[in-house]
C-alpha positions in Angstrom: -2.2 4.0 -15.6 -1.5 2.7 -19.3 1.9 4.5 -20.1 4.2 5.6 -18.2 3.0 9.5 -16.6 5.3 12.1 -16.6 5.4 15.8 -14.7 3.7 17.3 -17.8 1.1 14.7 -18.2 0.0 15.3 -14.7 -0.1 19.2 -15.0 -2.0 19.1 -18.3 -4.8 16.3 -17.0 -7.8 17.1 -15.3 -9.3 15.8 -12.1 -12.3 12.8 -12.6 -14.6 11.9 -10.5 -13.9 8.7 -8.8 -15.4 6.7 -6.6 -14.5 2.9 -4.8 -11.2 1.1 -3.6 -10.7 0.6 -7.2 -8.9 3.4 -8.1 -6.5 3.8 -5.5 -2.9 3.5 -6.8 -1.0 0.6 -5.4 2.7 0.9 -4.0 4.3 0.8 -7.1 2.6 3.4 -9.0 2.7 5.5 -5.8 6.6 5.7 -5.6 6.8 6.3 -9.0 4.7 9.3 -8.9 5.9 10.4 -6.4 9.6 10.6 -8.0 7.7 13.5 -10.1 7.3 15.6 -7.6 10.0 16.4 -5.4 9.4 17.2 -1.6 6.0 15.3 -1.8 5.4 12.0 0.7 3.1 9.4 1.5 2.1 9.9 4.9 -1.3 8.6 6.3 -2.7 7.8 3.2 -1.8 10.3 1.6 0.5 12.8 -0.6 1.7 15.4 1.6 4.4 18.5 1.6 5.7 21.4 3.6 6.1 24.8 1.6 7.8 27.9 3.3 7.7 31.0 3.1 9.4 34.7 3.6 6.3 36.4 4.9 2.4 36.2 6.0 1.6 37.4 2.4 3.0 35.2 0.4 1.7 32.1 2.3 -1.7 33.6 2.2 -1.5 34.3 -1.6 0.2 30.6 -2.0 -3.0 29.2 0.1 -5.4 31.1 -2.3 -4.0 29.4 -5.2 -4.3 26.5 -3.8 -7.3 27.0 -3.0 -8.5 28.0 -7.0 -6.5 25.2 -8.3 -8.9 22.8 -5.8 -12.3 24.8 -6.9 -11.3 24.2 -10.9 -10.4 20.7 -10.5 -13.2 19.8 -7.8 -11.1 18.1 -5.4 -10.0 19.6 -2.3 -6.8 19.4 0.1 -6.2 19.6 3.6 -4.3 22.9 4.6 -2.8 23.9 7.7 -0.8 27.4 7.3 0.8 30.0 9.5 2.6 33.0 9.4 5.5 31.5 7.5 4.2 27.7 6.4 1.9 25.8 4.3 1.2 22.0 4.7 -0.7 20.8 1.6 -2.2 17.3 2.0 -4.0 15.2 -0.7 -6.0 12.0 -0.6 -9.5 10.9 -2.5 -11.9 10.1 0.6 -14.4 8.7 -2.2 -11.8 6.2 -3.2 -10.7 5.5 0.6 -6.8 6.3 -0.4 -4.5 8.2 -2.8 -5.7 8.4 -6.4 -4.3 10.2 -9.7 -6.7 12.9 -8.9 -4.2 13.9 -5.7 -1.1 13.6 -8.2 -2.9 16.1 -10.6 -3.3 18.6 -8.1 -0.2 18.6 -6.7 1.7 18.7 -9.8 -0.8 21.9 -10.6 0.9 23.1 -7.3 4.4 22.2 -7.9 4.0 24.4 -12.0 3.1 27.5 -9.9 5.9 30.4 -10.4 8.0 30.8 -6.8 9.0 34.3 -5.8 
């Protein structure tokens, strides 16, 4: 990362293809993303939050966005949801880690409007 990224940087980017060990982002760079996006973890290699929700509907509508946001940018989260709960989970397998590409797409997640 040449310059310092911030929230908006991440939102406006676009997903690359990437592939090899390379590109993973070490420790450093991985807390300090991660102080972008608040509720987000490392966890098992890699970026992971909880969302909740009032009803069925709105975590099925929240899951469909998710789910366009992955088809645009051609990279794809884990999701496990119920009635009530989304769990979003982010990692580059063709890197072997966490990579900008999982910071761009969560950012893209944490600029969607809440009800």
């Amino acid at each position: 990362m040449p310059h310092k990224l911030t929230f908006a940087d991440l939102v406006g980017d676009t997903c690359k293809p990437l592939s090899g060990a390379g590109h993973c982002l070490d420790a450093l760079q991985l807390a300090e993303l991660l102080t972008l996006l608040p509720g987000w973890a490392s966890e098992d290699n890699a970026i992971v939050k909880s969302f909740a929700f009032a009803e069925y509907e709105e975590t099925l509508a929240f899951v469909n966005t998710v789910a366009r946001i992955a088809r645009e940018q051609d990279h794809h989260p884990d999701i496990a949801f119920g009635y009530n709960r989304c769990r979003i989970a982010y990692a580059t397998h063709s890197v072997g880690g966490i990579s900008l590409n999982d910071f761009i797409c969560a950012a893209k997640i944490e600029a969607l409007p809440r009800p």
